[in-house]
PyMOL Python script that loads the backbone (N, CA, C, O; Angstrom):
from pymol import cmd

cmd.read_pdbstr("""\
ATOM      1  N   UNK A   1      96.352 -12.381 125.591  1.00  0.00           N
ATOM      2  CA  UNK A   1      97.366 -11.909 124.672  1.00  0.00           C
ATOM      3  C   UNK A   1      97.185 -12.672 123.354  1.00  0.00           C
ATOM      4  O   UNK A   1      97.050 -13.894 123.404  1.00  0.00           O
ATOM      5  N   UNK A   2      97.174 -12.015 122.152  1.00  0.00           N
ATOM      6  CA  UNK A   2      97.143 -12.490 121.045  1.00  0.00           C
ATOM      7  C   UNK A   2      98.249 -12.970 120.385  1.00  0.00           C
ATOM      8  O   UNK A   2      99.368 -12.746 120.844  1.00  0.00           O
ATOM      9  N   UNK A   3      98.050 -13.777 119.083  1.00  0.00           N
ATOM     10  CA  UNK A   3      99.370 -13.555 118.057  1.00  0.00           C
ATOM     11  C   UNK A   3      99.994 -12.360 117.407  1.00  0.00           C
ATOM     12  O   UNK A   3     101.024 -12.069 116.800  1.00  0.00           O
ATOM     13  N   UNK A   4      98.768 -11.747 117.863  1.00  0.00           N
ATOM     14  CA  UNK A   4      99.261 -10.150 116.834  1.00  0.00           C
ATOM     15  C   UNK A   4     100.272  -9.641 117.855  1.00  0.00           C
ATOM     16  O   UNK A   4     101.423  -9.365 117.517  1.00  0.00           O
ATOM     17  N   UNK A   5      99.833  -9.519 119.107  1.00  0.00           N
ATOM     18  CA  UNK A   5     100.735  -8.906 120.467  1.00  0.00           C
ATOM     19  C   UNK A   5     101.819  -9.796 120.369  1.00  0.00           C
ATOM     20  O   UNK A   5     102.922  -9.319 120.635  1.00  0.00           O
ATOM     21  N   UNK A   6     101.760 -10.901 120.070  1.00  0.00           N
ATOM     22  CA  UNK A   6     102.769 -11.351 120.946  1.00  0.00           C
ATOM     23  C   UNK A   6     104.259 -11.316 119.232  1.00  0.00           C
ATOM     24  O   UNK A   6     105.490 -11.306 119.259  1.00  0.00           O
ATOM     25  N   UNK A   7     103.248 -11.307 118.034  1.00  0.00           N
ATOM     26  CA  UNK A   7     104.241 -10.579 117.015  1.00  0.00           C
ATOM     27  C   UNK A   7     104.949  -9.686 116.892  1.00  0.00           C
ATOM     28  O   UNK A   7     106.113  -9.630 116.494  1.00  0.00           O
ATOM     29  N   UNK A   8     103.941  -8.582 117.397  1.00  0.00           N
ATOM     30  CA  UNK A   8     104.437  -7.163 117.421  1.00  0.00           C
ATOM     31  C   UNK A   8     105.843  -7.174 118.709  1.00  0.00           C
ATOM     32  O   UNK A   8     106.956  -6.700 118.481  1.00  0.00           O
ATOM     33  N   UNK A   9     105.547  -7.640 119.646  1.00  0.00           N
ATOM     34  CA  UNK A   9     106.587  -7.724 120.787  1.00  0.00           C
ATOM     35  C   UNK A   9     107.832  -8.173 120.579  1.00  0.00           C
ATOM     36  O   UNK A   9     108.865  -7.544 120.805  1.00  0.00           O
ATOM     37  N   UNK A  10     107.694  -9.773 119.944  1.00  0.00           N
ATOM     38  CA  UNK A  10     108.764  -9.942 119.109  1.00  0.00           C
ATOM     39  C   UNK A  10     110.006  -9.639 118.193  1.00  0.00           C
ATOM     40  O   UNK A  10     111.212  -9.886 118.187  1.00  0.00           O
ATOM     41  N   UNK A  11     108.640  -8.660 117.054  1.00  0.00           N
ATOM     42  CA  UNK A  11     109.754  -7.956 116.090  1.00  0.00           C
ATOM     43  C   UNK A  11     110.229  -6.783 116.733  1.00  0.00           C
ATOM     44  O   UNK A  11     111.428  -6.684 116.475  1.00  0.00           O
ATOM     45  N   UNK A  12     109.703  -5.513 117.708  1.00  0.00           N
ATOM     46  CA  UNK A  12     109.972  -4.469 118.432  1.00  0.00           C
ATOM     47  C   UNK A  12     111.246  -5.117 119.200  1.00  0.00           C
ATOM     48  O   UNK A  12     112.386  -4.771 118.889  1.00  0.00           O
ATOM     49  N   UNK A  13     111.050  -5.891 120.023  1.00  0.00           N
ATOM     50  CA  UNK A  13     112.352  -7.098 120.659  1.00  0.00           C
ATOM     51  C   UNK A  13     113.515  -7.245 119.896  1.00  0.00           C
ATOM     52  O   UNK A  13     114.632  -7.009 120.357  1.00  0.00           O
ATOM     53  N   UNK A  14     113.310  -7.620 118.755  1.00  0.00           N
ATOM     54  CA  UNK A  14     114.377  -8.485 117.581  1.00  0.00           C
ATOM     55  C   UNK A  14     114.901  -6.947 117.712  1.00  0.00           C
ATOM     56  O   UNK A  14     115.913  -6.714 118.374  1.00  0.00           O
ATOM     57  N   UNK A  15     114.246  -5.999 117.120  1.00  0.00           N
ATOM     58  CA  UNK A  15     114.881  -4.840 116.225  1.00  0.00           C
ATOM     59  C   UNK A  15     115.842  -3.896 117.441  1.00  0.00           C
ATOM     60  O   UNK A  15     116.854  -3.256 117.155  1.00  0.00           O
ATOM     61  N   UNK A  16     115.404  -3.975 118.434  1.00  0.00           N
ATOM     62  CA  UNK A  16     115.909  -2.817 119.504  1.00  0.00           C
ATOM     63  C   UNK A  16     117.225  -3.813 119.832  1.00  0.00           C
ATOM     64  O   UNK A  16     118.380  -3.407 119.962  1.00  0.00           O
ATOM     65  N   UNK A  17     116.762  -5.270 119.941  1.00  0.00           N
ATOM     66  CA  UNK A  17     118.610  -6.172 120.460  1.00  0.00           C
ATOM     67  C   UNK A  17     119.068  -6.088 119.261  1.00  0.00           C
ATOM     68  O   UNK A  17     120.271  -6.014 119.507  1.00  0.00           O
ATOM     69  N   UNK A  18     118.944  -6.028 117.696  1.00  0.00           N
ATOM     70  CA  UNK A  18     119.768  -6.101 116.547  1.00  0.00           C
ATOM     71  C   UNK A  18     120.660  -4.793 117.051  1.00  0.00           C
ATOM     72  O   UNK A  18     121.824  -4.713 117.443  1.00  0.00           O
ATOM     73  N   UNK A  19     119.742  -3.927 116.894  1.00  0.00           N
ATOM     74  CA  UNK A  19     119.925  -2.482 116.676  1.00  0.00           C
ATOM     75  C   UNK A  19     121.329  -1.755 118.280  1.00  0.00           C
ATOM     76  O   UNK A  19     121.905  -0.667 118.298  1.00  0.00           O
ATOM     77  N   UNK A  20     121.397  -2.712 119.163  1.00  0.00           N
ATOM     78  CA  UNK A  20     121.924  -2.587 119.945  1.00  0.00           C
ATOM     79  C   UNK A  20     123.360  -2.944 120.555  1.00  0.00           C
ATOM     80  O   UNK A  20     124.128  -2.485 121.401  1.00  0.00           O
ATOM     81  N   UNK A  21     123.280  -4.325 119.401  1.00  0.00           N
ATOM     82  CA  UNK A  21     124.531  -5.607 118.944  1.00  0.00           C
ATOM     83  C   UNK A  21     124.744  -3.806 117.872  1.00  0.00           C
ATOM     84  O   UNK A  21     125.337  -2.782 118.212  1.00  0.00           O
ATOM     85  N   UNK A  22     124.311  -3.981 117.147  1.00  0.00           N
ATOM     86  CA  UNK A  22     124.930  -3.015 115.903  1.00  0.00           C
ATOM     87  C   UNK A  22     126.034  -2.083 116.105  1.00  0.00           C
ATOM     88  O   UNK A  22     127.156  -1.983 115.610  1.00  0.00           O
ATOM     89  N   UNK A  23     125.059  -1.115 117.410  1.00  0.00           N
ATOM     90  CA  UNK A  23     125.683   0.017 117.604  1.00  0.00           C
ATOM     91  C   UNK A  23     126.891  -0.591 118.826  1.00  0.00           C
ATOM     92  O   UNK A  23     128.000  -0.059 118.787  1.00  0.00           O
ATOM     93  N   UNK A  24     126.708  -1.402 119.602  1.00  0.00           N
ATOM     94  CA  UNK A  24     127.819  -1.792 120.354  1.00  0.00           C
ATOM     95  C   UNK A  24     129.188  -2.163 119.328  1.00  0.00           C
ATOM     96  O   UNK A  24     130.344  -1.840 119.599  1.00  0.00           O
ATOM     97  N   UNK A  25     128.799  -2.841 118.220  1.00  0.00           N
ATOM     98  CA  UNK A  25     130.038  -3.490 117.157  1.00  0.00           C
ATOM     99  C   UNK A  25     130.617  -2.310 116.619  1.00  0.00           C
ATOM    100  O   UNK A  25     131.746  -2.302 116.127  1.00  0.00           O
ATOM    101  N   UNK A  26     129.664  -1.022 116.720  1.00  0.00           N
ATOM    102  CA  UNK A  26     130.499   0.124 115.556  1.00  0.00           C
ATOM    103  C   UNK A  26     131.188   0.522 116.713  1.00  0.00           C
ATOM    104  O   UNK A  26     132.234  -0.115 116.833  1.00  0.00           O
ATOM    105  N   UNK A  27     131.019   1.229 117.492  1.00  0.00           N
ATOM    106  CA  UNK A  27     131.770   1.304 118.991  1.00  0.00           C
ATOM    107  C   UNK A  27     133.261   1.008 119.751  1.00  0.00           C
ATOM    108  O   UNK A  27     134.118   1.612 120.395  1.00  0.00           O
ATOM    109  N   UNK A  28     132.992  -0.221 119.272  1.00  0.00           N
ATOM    110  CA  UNK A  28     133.897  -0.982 119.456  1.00  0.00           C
ATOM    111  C   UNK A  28     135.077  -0.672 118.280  1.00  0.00           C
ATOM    112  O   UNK A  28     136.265  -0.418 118.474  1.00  0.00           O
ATOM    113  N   UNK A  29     134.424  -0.766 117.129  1.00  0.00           N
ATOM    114  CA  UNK A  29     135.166  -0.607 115.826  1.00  0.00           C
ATOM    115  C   UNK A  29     136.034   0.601 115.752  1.00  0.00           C
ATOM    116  O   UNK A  29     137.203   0.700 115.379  1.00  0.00           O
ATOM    117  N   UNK A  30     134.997   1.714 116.297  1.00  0.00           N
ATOM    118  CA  UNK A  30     135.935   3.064 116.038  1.00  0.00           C
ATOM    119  C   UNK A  30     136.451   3.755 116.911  1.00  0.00           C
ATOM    120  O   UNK A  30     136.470   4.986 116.945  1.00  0.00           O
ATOM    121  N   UNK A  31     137.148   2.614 118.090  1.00  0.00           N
ATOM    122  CA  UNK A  31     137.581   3.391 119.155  1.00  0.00           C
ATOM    123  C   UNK A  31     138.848   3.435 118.735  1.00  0.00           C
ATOM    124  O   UNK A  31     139.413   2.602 118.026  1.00  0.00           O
ATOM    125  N   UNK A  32     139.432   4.751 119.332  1.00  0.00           N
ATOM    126  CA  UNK A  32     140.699   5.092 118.721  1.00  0.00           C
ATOM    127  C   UNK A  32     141.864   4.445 119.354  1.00  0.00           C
ATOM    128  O   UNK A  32     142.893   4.724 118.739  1.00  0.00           O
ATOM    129  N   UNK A  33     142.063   3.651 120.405  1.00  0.00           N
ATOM    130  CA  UNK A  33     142.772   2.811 120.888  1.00  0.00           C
ATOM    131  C   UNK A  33     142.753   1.500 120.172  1.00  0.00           C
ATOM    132  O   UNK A  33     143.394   0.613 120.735  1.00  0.00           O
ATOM    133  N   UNK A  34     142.187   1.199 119.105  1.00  0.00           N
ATOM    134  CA  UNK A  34     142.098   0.400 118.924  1.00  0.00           C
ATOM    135  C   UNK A  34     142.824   0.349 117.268  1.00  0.00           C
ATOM    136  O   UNK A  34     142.778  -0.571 116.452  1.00  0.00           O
ATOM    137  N   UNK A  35     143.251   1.223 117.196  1.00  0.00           N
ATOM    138  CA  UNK A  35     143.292   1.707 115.316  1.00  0.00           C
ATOM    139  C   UNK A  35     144.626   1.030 115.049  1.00  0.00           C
ATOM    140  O   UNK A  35     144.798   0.597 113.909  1.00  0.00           O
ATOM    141  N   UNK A  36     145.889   0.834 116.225  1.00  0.00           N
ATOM    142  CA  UNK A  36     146.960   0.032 115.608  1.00  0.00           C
ATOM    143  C   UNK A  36     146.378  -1.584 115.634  1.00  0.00           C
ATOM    144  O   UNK A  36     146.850  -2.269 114.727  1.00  0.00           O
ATOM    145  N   UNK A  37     145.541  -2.195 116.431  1.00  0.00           N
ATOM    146  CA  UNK A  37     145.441  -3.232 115.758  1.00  0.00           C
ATOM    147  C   UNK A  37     144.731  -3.684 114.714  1.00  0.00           C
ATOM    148  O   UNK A  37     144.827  -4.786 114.173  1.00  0.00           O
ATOM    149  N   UNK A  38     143.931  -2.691 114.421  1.00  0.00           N
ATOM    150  CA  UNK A  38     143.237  -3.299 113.052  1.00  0.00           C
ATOM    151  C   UNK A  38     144.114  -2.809 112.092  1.00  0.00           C
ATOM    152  O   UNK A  38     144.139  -3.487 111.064  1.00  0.00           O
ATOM    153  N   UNK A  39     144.972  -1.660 112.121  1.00  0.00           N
ATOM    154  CA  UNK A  39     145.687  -1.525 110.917  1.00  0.00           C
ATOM    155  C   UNK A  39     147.077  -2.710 111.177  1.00  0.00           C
ATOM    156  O   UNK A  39     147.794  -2.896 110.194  1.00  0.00           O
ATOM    157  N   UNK A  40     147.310  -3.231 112.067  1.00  0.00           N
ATOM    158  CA  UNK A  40     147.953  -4.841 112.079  1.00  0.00           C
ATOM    159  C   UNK A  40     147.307  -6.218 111.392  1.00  0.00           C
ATOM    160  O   UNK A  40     147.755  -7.094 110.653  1.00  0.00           O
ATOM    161  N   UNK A  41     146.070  -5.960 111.999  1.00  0.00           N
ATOM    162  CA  UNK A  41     145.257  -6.975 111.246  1.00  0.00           C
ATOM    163  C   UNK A  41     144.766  -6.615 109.825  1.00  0.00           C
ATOM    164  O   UNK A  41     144.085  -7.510 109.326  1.00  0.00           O
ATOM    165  N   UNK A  42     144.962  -5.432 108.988  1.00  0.00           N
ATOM    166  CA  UNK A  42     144.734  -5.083 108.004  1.00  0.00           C
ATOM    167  C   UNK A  42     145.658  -5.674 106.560  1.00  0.00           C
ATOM    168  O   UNK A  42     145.299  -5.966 105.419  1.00  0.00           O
ATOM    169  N   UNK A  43     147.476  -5.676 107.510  1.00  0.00           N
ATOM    170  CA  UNK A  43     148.547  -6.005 107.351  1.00  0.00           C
ATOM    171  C   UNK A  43     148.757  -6.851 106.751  1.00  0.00           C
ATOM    172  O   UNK A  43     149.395  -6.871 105.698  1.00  0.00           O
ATOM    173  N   UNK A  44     148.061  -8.065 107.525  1.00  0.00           N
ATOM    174  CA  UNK A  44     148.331  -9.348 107.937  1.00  0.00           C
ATOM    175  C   UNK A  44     148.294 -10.837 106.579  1.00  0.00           C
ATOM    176  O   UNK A  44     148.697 -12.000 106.529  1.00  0.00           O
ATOM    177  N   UNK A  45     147.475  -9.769 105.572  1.00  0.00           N
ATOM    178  CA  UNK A  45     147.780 -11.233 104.500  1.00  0.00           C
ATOM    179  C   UNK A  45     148.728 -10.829 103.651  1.00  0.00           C
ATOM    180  O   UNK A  45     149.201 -11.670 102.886  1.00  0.00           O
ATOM    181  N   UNK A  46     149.249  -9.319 103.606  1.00  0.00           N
ATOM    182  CA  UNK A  46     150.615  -9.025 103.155  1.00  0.00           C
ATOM    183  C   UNK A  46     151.813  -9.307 103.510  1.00  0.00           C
ATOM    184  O   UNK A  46     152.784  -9.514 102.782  1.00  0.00           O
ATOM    185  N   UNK A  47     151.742  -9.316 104.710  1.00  0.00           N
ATOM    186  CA  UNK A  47     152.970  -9.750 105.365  1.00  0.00           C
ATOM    187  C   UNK A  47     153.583 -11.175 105.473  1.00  0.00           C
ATOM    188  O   UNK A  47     154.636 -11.360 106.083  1.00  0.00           O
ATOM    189  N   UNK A  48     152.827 -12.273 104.806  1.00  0.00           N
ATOM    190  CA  UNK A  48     152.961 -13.022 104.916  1.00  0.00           C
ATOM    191  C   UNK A  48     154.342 -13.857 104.533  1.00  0.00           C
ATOM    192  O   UNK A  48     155.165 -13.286 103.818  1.00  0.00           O
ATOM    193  N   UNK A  49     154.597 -15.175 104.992  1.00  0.00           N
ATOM    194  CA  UNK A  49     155.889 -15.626 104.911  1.00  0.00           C
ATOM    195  C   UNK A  49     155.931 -16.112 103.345  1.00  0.00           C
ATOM    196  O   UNK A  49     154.994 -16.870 103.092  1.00  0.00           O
ATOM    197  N   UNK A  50     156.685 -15.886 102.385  1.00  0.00           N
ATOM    198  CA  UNK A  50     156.586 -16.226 100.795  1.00  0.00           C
ATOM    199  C   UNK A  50     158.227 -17.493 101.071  1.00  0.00           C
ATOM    200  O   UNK A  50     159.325 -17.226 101.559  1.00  0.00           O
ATOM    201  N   UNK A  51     157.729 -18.722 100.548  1.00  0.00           N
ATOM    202  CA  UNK A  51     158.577 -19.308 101.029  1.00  0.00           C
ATOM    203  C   UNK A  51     159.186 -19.700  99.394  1.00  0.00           C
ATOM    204  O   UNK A  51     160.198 -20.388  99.260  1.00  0.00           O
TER     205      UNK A  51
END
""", "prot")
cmd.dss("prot")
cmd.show_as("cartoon", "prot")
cmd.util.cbc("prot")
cmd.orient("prot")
């Protein structure tokens, strides 16, 4: 096995787990059960206590 193989394996590796984190995070992001808490956490530096 070379450096070239064992490069190529690498970046093919890197890109398919980036690419996989990615699509799991959007997923996650746009599930519709999930839309009152981010529009809570959207809220959240407005709401703040003004003392």
């Amino acid at each position: 096995m070379t450096y070239e193989d064992i490069a190529t394996f690498a970046q093919q590796g890197g890109t398919l787990f980036f690419m996989t984190a990615f699509l799991a995070g959007l997923l996650y992001a746009l599930q519709p059960r999930k839309k009152a808490e981010f529009d809570r956490a959207a809220r959240m530096p407005l709401d703040g206590d003004d003392d």
